[in-house]
C-alpha positions as CSV (number, residue, x, y, z in Angstrom):
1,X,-2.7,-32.8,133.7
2,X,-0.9,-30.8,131.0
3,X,-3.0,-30.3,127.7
4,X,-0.4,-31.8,124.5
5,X,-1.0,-33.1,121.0
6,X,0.7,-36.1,120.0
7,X,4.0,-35.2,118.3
8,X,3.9,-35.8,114.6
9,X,6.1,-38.3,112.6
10,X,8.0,-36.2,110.7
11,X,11.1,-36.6,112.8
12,X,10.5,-40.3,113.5
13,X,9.7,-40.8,109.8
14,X,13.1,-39.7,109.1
15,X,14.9,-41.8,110.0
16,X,13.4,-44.9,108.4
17,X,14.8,-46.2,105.4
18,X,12.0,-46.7,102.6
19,X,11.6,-50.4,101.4
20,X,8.8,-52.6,101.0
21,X,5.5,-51.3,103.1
22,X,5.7,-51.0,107.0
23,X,4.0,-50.2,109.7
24,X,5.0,-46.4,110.4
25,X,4.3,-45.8,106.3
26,X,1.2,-47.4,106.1
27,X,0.0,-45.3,109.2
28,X,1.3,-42.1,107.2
29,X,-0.6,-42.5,105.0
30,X,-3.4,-43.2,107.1
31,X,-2.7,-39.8,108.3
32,X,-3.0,-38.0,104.4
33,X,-6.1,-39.7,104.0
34,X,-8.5,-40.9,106.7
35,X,-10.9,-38.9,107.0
36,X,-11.7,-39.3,110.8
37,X,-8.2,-37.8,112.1
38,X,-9.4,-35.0,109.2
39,X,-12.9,-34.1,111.0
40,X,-11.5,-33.9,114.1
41,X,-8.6,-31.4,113.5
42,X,-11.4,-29.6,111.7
43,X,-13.6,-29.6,114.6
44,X,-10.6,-28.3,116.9
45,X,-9.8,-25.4,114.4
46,X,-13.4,-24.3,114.9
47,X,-13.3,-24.5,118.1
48,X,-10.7,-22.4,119.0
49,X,-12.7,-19.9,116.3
50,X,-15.2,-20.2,118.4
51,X,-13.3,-19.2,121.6
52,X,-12.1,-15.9,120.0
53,X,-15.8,-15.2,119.3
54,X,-16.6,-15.3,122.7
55,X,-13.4,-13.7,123.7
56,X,-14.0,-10.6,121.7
57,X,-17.4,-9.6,123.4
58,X,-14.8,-8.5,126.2
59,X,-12.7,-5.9,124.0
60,X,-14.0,-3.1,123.3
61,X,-16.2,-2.5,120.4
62,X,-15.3,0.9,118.1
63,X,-17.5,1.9,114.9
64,X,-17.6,4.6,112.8
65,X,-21.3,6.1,112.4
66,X,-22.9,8.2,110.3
67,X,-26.6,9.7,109.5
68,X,-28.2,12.2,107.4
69,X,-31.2,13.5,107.6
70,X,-34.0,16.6,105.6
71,X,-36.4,18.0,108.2
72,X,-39.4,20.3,106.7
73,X,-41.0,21.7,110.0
74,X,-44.3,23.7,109.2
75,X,-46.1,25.7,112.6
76,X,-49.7,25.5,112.9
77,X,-50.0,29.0,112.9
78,X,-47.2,29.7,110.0
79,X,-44.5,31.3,111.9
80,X,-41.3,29.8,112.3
81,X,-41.8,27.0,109.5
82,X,-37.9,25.9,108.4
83,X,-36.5,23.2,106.5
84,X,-33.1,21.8,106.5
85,X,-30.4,19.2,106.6
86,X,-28.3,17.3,109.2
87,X,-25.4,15.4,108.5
88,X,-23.5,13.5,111.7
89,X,-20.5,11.8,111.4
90,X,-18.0,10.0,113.7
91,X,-16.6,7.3,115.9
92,X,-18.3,5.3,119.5
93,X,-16.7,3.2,121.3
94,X,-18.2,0.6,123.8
95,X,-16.3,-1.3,126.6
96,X,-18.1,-4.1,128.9
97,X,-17.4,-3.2,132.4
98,X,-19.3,-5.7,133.8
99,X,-21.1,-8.9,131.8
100,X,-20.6,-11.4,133.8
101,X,-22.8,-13.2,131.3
102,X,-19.8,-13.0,128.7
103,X,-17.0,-14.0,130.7
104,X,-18.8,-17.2,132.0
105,X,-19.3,-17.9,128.0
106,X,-15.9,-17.2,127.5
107,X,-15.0,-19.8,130.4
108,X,-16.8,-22.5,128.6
109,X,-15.8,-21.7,125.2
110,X,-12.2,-21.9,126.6
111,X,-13.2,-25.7,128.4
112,X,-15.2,-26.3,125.3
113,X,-11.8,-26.1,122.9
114,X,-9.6,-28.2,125.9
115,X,-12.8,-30.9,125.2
116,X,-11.9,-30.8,121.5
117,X,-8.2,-31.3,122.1
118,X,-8.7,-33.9,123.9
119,X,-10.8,-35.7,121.4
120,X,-8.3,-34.6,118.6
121,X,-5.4,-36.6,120.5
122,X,-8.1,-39.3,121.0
123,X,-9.0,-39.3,117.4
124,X,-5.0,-39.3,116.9
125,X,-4.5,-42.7,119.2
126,X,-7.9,-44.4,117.9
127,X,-6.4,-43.9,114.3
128,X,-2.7,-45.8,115.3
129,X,-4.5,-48.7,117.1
130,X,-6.8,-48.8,113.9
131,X,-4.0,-48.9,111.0
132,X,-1.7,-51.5,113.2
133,X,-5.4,-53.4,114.7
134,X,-6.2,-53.6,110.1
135,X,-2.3,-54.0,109.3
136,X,-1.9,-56.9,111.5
137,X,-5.3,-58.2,110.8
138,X,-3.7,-59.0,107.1
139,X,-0.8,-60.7,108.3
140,X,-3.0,-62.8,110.6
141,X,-5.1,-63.7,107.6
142,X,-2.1,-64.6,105.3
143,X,-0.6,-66.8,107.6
144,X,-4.5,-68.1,107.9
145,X,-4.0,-68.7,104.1
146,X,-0.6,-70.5,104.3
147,X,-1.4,-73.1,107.3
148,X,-4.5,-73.6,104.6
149,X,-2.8,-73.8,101.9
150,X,-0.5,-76.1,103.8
151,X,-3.3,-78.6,105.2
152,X,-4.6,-78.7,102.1
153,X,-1.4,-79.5,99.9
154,X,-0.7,-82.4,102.8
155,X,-4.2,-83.6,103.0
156,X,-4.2,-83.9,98.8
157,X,-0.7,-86.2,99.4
158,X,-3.0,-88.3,101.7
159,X,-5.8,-89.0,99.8
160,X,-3.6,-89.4,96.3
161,X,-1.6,-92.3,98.8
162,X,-5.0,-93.5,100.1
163,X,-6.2,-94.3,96.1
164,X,-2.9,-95.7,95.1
165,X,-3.3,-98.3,98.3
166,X,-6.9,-98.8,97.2
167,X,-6.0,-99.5,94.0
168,X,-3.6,-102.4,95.0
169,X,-6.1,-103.4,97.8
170,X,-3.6,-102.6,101.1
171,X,-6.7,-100.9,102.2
172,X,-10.2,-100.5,102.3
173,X,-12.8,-97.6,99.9
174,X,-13.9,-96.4,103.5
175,X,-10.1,-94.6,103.6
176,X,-10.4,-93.1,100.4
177,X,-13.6,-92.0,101.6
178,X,-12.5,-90.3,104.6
179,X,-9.5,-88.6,102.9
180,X,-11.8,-86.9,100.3
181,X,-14.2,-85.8,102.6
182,X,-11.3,-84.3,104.4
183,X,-9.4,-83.1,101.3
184,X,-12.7,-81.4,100.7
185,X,-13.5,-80.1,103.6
186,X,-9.4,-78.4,103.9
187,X,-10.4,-76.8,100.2
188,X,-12.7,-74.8,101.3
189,X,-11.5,-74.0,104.3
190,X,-8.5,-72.5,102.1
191,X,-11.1,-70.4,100.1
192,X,-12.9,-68.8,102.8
193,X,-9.1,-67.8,104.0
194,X,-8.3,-66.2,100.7
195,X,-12.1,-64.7,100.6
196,X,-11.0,-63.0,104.5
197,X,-7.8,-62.3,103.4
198,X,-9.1,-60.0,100.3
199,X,-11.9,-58.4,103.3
200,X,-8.8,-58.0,105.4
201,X,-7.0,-56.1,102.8
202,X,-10.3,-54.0,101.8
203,X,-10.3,-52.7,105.7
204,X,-7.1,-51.6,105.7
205,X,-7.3,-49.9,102.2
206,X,-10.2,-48.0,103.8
207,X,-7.6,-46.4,106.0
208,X,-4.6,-45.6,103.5
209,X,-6.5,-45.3,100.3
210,X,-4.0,-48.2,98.4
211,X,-4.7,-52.1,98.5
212,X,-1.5,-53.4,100.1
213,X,0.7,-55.6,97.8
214,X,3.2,-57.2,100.5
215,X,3.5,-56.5,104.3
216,X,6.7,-56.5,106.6
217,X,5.9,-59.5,108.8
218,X,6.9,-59.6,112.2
219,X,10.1,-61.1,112.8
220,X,10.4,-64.7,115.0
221,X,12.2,-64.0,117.6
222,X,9.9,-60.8,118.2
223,X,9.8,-60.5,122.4
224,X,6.5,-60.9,124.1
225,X,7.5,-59.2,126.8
226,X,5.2,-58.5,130.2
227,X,3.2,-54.8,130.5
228,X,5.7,-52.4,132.8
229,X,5.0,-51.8,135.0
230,X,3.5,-55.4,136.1
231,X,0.9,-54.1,138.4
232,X,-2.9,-53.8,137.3
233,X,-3.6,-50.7,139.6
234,X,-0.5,-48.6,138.4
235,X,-2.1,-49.2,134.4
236,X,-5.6,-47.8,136.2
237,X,-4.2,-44.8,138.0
238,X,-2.1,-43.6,134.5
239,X,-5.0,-44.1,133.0
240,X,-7.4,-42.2,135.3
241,X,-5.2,-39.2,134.7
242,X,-4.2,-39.4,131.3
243,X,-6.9,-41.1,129.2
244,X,-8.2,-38.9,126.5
245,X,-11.4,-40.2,126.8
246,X,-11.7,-39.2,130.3
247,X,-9.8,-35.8,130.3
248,X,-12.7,-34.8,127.5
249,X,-15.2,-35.8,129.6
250,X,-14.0,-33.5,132.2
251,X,-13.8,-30.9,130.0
252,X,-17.2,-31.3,128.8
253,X,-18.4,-31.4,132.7
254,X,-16.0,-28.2,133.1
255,X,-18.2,-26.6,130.1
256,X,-21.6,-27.4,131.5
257,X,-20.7,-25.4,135.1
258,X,-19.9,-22.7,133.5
259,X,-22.6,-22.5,131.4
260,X,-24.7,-23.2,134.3
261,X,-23.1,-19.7,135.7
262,X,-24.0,-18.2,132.3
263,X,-27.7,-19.4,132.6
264,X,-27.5,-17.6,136.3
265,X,-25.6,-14.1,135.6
266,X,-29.2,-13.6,133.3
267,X,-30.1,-12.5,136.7
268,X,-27.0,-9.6,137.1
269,X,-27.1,-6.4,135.6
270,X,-24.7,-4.8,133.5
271,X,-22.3,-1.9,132.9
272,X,-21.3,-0.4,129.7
273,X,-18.5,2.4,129.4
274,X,-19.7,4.5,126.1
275,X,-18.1,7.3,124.4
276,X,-18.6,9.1,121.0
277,X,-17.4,12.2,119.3
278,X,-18.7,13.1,116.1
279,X,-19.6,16.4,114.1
280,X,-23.1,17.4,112.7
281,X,-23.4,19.8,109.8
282,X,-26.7,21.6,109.3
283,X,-27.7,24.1,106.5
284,X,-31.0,25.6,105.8
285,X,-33.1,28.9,106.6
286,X,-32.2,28.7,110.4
287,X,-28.5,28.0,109.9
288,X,-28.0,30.8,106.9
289,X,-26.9,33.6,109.6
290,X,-25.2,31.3,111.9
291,X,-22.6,28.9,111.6
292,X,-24.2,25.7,111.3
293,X,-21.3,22.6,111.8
294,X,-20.5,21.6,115.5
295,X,-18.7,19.1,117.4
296,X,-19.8,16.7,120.3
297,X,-18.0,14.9,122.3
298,X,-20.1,12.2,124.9
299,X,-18.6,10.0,127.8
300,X,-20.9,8.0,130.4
301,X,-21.7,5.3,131.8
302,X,-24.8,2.7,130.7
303,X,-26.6,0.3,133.4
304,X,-29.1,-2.4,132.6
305,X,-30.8,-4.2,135.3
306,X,-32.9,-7.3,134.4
307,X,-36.2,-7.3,135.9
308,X,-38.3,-9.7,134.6
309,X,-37.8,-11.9,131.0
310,X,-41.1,-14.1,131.6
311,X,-39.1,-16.7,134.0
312,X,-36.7,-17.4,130.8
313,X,-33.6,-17.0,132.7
314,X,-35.1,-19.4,135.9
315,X,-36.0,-21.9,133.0
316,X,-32.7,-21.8,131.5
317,X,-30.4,-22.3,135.4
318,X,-32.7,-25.3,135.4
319,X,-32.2,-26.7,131.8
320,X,-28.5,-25.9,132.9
321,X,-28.7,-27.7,135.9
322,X,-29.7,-30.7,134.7
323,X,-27.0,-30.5,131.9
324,X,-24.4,-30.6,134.6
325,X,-26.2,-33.6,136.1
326,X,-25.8,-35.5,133.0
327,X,-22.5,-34.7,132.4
328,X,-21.0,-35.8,135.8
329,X,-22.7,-38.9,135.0
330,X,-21.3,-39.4,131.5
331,X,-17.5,-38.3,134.0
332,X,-18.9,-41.3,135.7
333,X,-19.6,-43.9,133.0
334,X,-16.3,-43.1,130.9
335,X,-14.1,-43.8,134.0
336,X,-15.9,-47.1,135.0
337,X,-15.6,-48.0,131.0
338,X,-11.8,-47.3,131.4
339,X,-11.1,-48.6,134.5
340,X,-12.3,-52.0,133.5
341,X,-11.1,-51.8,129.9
342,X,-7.7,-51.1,131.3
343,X,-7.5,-53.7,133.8
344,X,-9.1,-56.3,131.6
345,X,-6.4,-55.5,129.0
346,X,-3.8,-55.9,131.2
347,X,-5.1,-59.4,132.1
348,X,-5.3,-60.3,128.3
349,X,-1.8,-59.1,127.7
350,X,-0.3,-61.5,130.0
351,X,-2.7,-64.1,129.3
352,X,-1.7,-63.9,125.5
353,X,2.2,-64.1,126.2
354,X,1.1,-67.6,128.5
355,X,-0.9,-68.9,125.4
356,X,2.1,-68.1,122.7
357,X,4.2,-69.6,125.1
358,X,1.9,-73.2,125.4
359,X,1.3,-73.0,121.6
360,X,4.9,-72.7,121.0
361,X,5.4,-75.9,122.5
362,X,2.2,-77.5,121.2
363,X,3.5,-77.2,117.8
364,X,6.6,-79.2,118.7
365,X,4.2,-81.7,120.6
366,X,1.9,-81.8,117.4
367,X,5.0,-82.0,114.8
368,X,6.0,-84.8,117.4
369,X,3.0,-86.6,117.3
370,X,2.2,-86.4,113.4
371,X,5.9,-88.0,112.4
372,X,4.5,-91.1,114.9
373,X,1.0,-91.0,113.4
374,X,2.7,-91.1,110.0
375,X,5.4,-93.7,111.0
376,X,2.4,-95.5,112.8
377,X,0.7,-95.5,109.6
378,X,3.5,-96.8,107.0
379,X,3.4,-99.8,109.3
380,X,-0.4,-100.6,109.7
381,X,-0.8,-99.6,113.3
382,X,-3.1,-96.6,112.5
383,X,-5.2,-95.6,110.2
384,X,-5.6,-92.8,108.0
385,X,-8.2,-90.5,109.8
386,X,-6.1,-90.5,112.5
387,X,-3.4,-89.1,110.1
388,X,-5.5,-86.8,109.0
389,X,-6.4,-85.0,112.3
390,X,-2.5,-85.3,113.7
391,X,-2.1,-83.1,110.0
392,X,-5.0,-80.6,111.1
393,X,-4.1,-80.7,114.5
394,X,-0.2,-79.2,113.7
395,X,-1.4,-77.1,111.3
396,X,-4.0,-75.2,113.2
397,X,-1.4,-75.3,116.1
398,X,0.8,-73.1,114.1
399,X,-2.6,-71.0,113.0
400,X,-3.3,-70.4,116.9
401,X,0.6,-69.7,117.6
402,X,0.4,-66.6,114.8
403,X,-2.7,-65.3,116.1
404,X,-1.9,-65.6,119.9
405,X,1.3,-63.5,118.6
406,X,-0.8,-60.9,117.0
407,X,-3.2,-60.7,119.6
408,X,-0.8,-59.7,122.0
409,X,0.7,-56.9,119.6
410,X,-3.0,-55.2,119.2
411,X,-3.9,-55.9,122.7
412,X,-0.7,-54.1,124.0
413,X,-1.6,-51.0,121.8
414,X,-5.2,-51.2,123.4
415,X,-3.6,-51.4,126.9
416,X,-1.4,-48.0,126.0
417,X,-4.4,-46.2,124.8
418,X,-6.6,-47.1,128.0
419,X,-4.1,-45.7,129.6
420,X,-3.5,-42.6,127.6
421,X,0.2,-43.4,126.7
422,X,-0.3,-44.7,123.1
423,X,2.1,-42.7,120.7
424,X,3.8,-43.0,117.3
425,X,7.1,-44.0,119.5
426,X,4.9,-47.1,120.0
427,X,4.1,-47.7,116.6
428,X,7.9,-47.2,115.9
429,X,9.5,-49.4,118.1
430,X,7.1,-51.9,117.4
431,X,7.9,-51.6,113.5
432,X,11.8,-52.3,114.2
433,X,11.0,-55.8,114.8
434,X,9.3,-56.4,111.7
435,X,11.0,-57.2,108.5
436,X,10.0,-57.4,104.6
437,X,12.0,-60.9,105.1
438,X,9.9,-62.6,108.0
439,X,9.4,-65.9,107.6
440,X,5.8,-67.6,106.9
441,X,4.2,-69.9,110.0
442,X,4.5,-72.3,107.6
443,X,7.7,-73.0,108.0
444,X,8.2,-72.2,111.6
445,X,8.0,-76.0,113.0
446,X,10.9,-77.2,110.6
447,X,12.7,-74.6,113.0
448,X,13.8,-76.4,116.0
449,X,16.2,-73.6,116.9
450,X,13.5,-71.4,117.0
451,X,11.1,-73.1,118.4
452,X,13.2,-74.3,121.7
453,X,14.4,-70.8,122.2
454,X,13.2,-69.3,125.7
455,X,10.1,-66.4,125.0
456,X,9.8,-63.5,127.1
């Protein structure tokens, strides 16, 4: 598989008009400040340091060298006693021939920084499905707040009715009773929605760094249309191949091998071309008569064969061994975690689109059966608790409708990340069907047009 990053927004960005918040901006500014997507650039950058570390113990090393030195030689029998100075100066180069040791590192360090762009591009997907998995998790708990505020405001109208028909004696205190207890009961269902709706807002300001004020909504006749292609094994096989998750793994097992080939080469020797030239200057008694500056120059050859190193290089093949051994397991474990993730998700998709579609309907069946409940109850045939479940029944119809809806739009981003195909196209095309205009759930069964027309 060919190594890529995920191409940035710049160009996509572009071409979006700037209105009220969306999905691409809030996501670009996820970008500027979450620090996750941060660390993990940060880690790649050192990484590929890292590679160049281990990449220059195969060049060749030159320094510059120098040494002085004052001898004072006295005989034992006190002839030939001198003193004097040395001065050496110049340049030695060193060139690996053969270190094994050092290209095996190299290997790794190079598999090592593949590992790290893999979890970069990773760390790039997890961040998308996180901003639109928060974004959308405020939009589902507004419309959680309006089918509240909604059962509330009609549950209040029944229990106002109920005391005005007590109060003439068409009915009994029992009704009043059980329209309270129910008018209570929707008011504080209506404040824990407003309490999760603030949370809601808190998680996605941890991404972005700003409290959202107003969110495009998605529009109504948003498609829910069917994964492509519509076979579970095709999503499995992309994702074998292109899941980040995966293809760092791999890495990572790529890594260990060849520092399991480091851990052996402790065992090979190694060959060093060396060469030097320099000049020495000497002065003293011995050097008065005689010119005493010279030049050298040295070429050769230096061999190093390991004998023993108190079985730290047999301890180390083992440790390294058994590194390997882990990390074809963890190869093992990721790919059974994404093969099942990925086909689960791909049942969940479709089984999402069959749910919006039966909620759809349910709401018209629910709308259907409150105007008889009412109707029924204008004329005496019912009474008022069953009013008030037809009311909570319609409303938390159109509650489930929203959420089915959003749960397909986060579950289909999940699917394309299992799979490894998750990119800011997505996020685009997905934020072309939502609108600063959307209509609330609230009003969606008033719709008939909408509601009859065929879903994907």
């Amino acid at each position: 598989m060919k190594k890529r990053l995920l191409p940035g927004l710049i160009t996509l960005l572009a071409a979006q008009p700037a209105f009220s918040l969306d999905l691409m901006e809030t996501y670009e500014q996820a970008l500027s400040y979450d620090s996750g997507i941060a660390s993990a650039k940060a880690q790649l950058e050192a990484q590929r340091a890292a590679t160049d570390v281990t990449k220059s113990t195969l060049l060749p090393l030159l320094s510059a060298f120098a040494e002085g030195n004052h001898t004072d030689f006295e005989s034992r029998n006190g002839i030939g006693d001198d003193s004097y100075r040395s001065l050496s100066y110049g340049v030695q180069l060193t060139q690996p021939v053969f270190r094994a040791e050092n290209w095996f590192r190299f290997d790794a360090s190079q598999f090592q920084t593949d590992a790290a762009e893999a979890q970069y591009n990773l760390a790039q997907q997890q961040l998308m499905l996180d901003v639109s998995t928060a974004y959308f998790n405020v939009l589902r708990a507004q419309d959680t707040v309006a089918t509240a505020q909604a059962t509330e405001a009609a549950i209040q109208r029944q229990y106002e009715q109920a005391q005005e028909r007590f109060d003439v004696g068409l009915i009994a205190i029992t009704e009043v009773y059980e329209a309270r207890a129910s008018y209570d009961d929707a008011k504080s269902q209506r404040i824990a929605a407003e309490n999760q709706l603030n949370v809601a807002k808190e998680q996605l300001a941890r991404l972005t760094g700003d409290y959202p004020e107003d969110l495009d909504n998605l529009r109504q006749n948003f498609p829910l249309a069917r994964p492509e292609p519509m076979n579970p094994n095709a999503w499995e096989a992309t994702a074998l191949k292109q899941n980040w998750s995966i293809q760092a793994a791999l890495y990572e097992l790529n890594a260990s091998e060849a520092n399991l080939k480091v851990a052996k080469s402790g065992h090979l020797p190694t060959l060093d071309l060396e060469a030097s030239y320099g000049e020495t200057d000497y002065s003293g008694r011995s050097f008065a008569s005689q010119g005493g500056e010279g030049t050298q120059a040295v070429i050769g050859l230096s061999l190093n064969v390991p004998l023993y190193s108190g079985g730290g290089t047999q301890a180390g093949v083992r440790q390294q061994r058994s590194l390997v051994i882990a990390a074809e397991q963890d190869l093992k474990t990721v790919k059974r975690d994404v093969q099942v993730n990925t086909r689960s998700l791909f049942l969940t998709v479709n089984n999402n689109i069959e749910t919006a579609n039966a909620l759809k309907q349910t709401i018209v069946s629910r709308r259907s059966a409150l105007d008889a409940t009412l109707a029924g109850y204008d004329v005496g045939t019912r009474n008022i608790v069953e009013v008030l479940d037809a009311q909570r029944a319609y409303y938390v119809a159109l509650r489930d409708y929203a959420n089915a809806r959003y749960d397909y739009v986060v579950n289909t981003l999940q699917l394309k990340q299992a799979a490894g195909t998750l990119s800011p196209e997505d996020l685009l095309e997905l934020n072309n069907w939502l609108s600063e205009g959307a209509r609330g759930i609230e009003v969606l069964a008033n719709d008939k047009q909408t509601l009859d027309s065929p879903m994907q």
